[in-house]
C-alpha positions as CSV (number, residue, x, y, z in Angstrom):
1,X,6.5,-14.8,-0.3
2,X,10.1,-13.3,0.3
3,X,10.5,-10.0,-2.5
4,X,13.1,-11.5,-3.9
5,X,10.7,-14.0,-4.9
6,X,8.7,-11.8,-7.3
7,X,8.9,-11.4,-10.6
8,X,11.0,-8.7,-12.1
9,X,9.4,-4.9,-13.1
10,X,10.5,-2.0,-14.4
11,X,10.9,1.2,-11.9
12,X,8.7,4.3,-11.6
13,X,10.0,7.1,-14.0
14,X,7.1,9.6,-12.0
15,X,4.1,10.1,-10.8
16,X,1.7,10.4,-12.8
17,X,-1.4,11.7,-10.7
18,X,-2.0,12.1,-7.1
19,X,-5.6,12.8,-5.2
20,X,-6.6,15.2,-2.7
21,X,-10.0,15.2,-1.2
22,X,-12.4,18.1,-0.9
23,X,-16.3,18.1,-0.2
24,X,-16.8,21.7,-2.3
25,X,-15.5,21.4,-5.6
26,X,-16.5,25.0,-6.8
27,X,-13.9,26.0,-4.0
28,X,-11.1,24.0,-4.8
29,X,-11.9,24.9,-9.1
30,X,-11.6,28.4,-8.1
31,X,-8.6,27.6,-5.9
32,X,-6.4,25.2,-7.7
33,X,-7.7,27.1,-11.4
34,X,-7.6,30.2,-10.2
35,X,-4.9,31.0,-7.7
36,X,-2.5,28.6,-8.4
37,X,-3.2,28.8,-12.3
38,X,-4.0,25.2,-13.3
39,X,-5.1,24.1,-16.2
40,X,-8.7,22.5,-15.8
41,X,-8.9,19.3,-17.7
42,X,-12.3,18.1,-16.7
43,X,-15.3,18.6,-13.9
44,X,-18.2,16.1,-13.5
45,X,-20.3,17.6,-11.4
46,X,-19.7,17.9,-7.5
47,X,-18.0,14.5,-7.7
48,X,-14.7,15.3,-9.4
49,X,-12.5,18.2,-11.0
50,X,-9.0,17.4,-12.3
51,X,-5.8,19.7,-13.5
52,X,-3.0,19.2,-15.3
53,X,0.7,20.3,-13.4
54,X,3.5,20.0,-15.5
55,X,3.7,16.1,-16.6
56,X,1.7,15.3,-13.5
57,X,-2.4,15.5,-12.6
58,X,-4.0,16.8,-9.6
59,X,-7.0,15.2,-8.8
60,X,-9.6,16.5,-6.4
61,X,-12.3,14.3,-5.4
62,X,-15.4,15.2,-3.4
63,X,-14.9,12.2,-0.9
64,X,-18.6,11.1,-0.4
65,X,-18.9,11.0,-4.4
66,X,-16.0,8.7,-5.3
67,X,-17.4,6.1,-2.3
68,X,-20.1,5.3,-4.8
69,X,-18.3,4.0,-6.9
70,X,-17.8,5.1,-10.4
71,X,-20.1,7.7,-12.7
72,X,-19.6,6.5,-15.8
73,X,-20.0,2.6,-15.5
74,X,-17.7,2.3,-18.7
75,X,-14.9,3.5,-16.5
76,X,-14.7,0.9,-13.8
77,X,-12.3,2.8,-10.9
78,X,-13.0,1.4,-7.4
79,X,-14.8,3.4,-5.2
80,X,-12.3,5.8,-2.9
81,X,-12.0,8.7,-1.0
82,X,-10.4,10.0,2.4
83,X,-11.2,11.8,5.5
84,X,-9.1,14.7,6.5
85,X,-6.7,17.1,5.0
86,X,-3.8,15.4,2.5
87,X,-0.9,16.7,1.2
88,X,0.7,17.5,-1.8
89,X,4.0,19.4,-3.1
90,X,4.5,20.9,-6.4
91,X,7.9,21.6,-7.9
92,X,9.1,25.2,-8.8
93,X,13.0,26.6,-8.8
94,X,14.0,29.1,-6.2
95,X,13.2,31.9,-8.2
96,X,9.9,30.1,-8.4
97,X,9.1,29.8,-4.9
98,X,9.8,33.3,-4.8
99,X,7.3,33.8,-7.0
100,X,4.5,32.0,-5.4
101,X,5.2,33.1,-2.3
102,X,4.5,36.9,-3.3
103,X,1.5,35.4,-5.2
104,X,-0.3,33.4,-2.2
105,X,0.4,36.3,-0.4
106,X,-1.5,38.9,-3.0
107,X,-4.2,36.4,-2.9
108,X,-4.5,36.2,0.7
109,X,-3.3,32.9,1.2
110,X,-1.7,32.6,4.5
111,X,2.1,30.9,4.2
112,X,2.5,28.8,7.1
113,X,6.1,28.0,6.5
114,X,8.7,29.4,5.1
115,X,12.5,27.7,5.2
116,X,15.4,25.8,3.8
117,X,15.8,22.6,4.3
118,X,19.0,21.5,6.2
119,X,20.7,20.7,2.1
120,X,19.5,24.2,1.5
121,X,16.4,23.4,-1.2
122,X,13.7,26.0,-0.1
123,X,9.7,25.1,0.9
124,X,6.9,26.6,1.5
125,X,3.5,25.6,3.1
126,X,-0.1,27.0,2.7
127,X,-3.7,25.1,2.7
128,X,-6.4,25.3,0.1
129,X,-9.6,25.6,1.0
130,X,-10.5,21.9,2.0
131,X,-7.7,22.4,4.6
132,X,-5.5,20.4,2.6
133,X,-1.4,21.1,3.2
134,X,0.2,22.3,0.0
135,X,4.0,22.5,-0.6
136,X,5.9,24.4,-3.1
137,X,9.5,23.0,-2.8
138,X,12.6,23.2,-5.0
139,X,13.3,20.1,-6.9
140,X,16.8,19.7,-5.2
141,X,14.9,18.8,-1.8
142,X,14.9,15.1,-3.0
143,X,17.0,15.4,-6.3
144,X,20.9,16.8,-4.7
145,X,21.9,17.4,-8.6
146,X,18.3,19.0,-10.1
């Protein structure tokens, strides 16, 4: 079936959740709650624990859990889970980045990169404690007029 074949849908205004995988959950809570100040929305268990960033979620999924299938059999998500560090990249301004740099650094998080991009939105990389690559970029990395 050729795409143009398809019926018509409407675009993506955003994303509203993205997962990232990590076996100890009390690690990544005190990480993603603590450190990086995230709200906690829920925790069952050592399976999942989920925050709240902006418009978006963060989930974080303890990988051998979620391959079970789901907890609560009146929620009926397929089973999932990955292998191996992800990625994700929040969005702050530049004073923003700033910011977070001098906090991952108070915290003792190590920054592994630290630069503009050749249109001159700054990122910076760090991992959380399931090794996973975090970003904090400025929005006008992708967006020229943010």
């Amino acid at each position: 079936m050729e795409h143009d074949d398809l019926p018509a849908a409407p675009g993506f205004p955003a994303v509203l959740e993205a997962a990232l995988y990590a076996e100890d959950l009390d690690a990544a809570e005190a990480f993603y709650g603590g450190v990086l100040g995230m709200e906690r929305i829920a925790r069952v268990g050592d399976r999942h624990v989920f925050f709240r960033a902006g418009s978006s979620v963060v989930l974080i999924f303890n990988p051998a859990r979620t391959r079970e299938g789901p907890s609560n059999p009146d929620i009926p998500v397929p089973p999932h889970g990955a292998e191996g560090p992800g990625h994700l990249c929040l969005s702050a301004e530049a004073q923003g980045v700033s910011a977070w740099c001098d906090r991952l650094q108070a915290a003792g998080v190590p920054i592994e990169a630290d630069f503009h991009w050749p249109n001159g939105a700054r990122s910076i990389y760090f991992r959380d404690p399931a090794d996973n690559s975090l970003e904090i970029a400025e929005p006008r990395l992708w967006f020229p007029a943010a």
